[in-house]
MDAnalysis code that builds the backbone (N, CA, C; Angstrom):
import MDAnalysis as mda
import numpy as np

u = mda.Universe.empty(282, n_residues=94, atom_resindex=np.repeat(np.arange(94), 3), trajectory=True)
u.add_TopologyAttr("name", ["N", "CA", "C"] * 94)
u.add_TopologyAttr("resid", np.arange(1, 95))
u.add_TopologyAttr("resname", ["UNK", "UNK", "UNK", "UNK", "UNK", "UNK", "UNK", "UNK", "UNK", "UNK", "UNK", "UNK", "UNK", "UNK", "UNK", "UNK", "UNK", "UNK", "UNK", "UNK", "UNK", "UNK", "UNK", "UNK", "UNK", "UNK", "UNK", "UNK", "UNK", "UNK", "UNK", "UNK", "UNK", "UNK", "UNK", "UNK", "UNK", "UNK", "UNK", "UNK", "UNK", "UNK", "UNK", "UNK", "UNK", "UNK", "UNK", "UNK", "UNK", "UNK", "UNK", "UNK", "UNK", "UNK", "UNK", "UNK", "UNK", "UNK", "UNK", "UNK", "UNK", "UNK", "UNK", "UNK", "UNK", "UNK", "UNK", "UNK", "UNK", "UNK", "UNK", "UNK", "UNK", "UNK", "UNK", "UNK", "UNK", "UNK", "UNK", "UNK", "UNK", "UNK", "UNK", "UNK", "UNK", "UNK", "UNK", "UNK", "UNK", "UNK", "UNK", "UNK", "UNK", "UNK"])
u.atoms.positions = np.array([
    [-3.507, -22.355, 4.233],
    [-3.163, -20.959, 4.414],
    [-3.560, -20.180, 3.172],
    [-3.896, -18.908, 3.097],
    [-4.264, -18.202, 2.459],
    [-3.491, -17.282, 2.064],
    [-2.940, -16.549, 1.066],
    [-2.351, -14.962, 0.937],
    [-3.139, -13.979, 0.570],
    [-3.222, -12.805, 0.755],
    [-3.676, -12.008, -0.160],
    [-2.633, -11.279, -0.083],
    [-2.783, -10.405, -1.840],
    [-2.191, -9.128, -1.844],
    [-3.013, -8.269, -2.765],
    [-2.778, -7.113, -1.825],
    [-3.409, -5.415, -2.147],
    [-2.220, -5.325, -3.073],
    [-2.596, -4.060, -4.143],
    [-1.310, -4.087, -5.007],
    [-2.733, -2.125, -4.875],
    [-1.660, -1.490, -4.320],
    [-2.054, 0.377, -4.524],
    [-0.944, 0.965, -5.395],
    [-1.123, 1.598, -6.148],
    [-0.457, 2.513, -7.046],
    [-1.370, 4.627, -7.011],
    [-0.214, 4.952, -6.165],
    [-0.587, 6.473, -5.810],
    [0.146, 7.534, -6.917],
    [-0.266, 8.498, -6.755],
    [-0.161, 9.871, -7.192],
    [0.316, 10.624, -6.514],
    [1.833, 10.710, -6.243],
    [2.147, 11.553, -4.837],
    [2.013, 13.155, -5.381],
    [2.117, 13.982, -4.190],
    [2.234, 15.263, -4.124],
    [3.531, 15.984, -4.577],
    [3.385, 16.968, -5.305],
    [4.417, 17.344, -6.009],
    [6.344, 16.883, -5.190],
    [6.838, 16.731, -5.841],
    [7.928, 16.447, -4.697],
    [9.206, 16.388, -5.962],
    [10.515, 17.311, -5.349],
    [11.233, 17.644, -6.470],
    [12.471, 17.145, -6.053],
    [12.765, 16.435, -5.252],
    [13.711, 15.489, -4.322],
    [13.692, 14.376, -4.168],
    [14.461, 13.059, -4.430],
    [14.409, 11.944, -4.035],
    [14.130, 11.764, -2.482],
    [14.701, 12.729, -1.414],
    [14.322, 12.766, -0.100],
    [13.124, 13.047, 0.245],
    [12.394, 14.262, -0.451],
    [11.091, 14.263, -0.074],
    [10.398, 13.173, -0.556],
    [10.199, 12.199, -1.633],
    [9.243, 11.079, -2.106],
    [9.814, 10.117, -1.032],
    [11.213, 10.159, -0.212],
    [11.086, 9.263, 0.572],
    [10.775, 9.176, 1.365],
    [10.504, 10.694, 2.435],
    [9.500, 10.836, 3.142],
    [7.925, 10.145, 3.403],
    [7.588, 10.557, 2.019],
    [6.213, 10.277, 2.072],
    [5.898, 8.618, 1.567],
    [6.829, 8.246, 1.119],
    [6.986, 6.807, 0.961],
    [7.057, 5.958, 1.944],
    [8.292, 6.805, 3.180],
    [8.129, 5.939, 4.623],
    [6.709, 6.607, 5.594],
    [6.228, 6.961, 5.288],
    [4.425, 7.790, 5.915],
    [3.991, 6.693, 5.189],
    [3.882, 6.259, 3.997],
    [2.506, 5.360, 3.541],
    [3.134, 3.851, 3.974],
    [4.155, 3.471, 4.450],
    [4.451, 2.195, 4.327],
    [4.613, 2.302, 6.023],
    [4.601, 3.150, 6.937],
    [4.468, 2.958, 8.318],
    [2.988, 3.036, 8.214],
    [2.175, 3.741, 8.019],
    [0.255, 3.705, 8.262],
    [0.150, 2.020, 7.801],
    [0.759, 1.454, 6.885],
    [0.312, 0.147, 6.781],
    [0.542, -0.478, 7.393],
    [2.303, -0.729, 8.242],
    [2.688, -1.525, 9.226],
    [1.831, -1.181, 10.603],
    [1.367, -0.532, 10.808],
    [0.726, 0.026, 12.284],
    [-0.776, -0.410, 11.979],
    [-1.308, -0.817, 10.724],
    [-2.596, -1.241, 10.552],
    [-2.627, -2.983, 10.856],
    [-1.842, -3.330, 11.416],
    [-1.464, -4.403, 11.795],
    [0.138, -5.653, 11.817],
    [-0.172, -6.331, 12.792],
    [1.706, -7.192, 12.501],
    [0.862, -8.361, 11.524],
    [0.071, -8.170, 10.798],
    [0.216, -9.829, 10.028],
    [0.820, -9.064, 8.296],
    [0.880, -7.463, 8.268],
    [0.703, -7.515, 7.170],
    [2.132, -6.722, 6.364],
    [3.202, -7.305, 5.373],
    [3.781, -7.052, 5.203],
    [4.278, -6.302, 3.181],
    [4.953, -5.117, 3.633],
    [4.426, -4.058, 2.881],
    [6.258, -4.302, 2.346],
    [6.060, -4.309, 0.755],
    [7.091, -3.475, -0.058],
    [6.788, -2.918, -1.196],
    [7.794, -1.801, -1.769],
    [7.426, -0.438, -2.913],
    [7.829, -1.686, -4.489],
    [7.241, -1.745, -5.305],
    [7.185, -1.925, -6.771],
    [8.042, -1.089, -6.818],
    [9.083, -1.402, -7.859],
    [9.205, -0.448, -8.876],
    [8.910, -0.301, -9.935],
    [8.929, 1.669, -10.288],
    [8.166, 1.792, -11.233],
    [9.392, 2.629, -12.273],
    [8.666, 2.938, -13.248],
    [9.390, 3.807, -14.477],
    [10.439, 4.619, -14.055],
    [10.431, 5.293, -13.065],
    [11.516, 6.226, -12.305],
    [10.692, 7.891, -12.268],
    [9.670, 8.035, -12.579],
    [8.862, 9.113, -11.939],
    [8.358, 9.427, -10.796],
    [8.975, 10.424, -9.774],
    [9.269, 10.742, -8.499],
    [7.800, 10.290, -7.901],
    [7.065, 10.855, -8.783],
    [5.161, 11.286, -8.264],
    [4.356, 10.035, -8.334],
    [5.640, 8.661, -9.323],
    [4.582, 7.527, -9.182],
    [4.801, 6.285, -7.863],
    [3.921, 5.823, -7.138],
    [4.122, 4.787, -6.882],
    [3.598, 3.791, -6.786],
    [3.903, 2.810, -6.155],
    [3.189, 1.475, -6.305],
    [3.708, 0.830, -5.095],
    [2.543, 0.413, -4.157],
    [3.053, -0.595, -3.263],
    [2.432, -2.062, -3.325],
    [3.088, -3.035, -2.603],
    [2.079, -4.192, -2.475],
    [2.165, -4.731, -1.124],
    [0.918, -5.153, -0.756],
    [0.758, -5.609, 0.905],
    [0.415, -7.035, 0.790],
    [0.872, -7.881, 1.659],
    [0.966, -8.965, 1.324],
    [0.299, -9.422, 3.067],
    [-0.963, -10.413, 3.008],
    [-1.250, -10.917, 4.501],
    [-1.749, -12.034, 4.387],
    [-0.787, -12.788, 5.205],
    [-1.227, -14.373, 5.508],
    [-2.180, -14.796, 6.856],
    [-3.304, -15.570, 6.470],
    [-4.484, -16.306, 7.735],
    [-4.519, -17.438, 7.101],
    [-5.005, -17.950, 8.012],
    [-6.081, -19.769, 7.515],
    [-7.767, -19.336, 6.789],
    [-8.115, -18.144, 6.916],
    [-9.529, -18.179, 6.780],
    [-9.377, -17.154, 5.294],
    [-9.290, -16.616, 4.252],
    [-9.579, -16.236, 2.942],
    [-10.630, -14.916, 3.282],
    [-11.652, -15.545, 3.470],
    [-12.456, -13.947, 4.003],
    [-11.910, -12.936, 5.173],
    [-11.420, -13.219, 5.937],
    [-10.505, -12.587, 7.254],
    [-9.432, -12.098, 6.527],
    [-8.559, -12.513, 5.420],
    [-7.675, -11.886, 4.460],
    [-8.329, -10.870, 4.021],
    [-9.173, -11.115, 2.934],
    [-10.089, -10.693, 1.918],
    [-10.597, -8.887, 2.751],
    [-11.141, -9.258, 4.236],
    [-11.925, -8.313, 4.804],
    [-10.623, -6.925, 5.246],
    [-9.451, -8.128, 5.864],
    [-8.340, -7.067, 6.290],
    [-7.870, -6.135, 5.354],
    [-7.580, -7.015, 4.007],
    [-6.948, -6.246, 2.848],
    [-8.171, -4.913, 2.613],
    [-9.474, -5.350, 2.582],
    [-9.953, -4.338, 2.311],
    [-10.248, -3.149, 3.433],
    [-10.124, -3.002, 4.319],
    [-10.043, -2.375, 5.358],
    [-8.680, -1.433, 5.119],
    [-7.570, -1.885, 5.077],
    [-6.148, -1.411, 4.834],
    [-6.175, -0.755, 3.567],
    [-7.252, -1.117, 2.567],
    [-7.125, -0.385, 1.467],
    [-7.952, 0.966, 1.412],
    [-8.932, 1.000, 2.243],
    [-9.931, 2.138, 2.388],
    [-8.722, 3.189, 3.447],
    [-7.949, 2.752, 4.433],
    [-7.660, 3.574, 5.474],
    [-6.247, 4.197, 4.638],
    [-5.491, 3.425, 3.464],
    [-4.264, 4.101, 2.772],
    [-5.259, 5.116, 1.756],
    [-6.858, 4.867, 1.333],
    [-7.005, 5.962, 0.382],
    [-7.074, 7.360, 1.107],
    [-7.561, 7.374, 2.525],
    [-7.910, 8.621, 3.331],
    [-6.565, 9.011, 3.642],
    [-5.564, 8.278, 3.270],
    [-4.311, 8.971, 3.548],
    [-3.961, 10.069, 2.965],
    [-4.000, 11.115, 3.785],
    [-3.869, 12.360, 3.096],
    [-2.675, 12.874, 2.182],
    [-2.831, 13.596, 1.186],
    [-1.791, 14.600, 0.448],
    [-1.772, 12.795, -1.165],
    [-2.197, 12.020, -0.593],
    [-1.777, 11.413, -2.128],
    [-2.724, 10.380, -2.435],
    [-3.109, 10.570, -4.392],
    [-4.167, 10.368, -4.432],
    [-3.996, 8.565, -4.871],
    [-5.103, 8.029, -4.675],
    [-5.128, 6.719, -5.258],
    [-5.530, 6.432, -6.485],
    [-4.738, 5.885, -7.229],
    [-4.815, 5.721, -8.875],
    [-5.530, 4.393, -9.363],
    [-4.798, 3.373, -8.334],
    [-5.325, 2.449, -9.166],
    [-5.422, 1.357, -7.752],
    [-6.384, -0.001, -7.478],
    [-6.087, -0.743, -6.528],
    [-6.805, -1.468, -6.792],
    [-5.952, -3.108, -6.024],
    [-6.606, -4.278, -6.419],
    [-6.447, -5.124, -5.333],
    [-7.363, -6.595, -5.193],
    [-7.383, -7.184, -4.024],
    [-6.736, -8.659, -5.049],
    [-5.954, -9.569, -4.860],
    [-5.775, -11.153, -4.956],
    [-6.117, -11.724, -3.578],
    [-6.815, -12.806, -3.917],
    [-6.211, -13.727, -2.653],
    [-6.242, -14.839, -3.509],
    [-5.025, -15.396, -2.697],
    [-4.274, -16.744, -3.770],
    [-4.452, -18.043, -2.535],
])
């Protein structure tokens, strides 16, 4: 078996509420669950700045490239996610 994990760290849109970043926190972590059932998504924490975040996606196969290809697919379709920008992103497969 294979893992990979995406590790995205965004730039959210101004937001002056713990409710609004959670908004847009549950928007980027449903677009990932709906990009498929193999792949399972939780938030890093970070410093405690509303505007930063960090997620990591985690997807298990038998085949490494079929990981490798999904993760990157899921990582192109969270950057077109609108209103927040992508800072930083990386692929493992372990």
């Amino acid at each position: 078996m294979r893992v990979g994990l995406l590790t995205v760290s965004f730039r959210l849109p101004p937001v002056d509420t713990l409710k609004e970043r959670r908004s847009v926190v549950r928007r980027i972590v449903t677009d990932a669950h709906n990009a498929g059932p193999a792949f399972a998504v939780c938030e890093v924490p970070t410093d405690g700045d509303l505007r930063d975040l960090t997620i990591r996606v985690a997807h298990l196969s038998t085949d490494g490239r079929f990981t490798d290809s999904a993760l990157r697919r899921l990582e192109e379709r969270l950057a077109r996610n609108g209103g927040c920008e992508v800072v930083e992103s990386g692929i493992e497969i372990l």
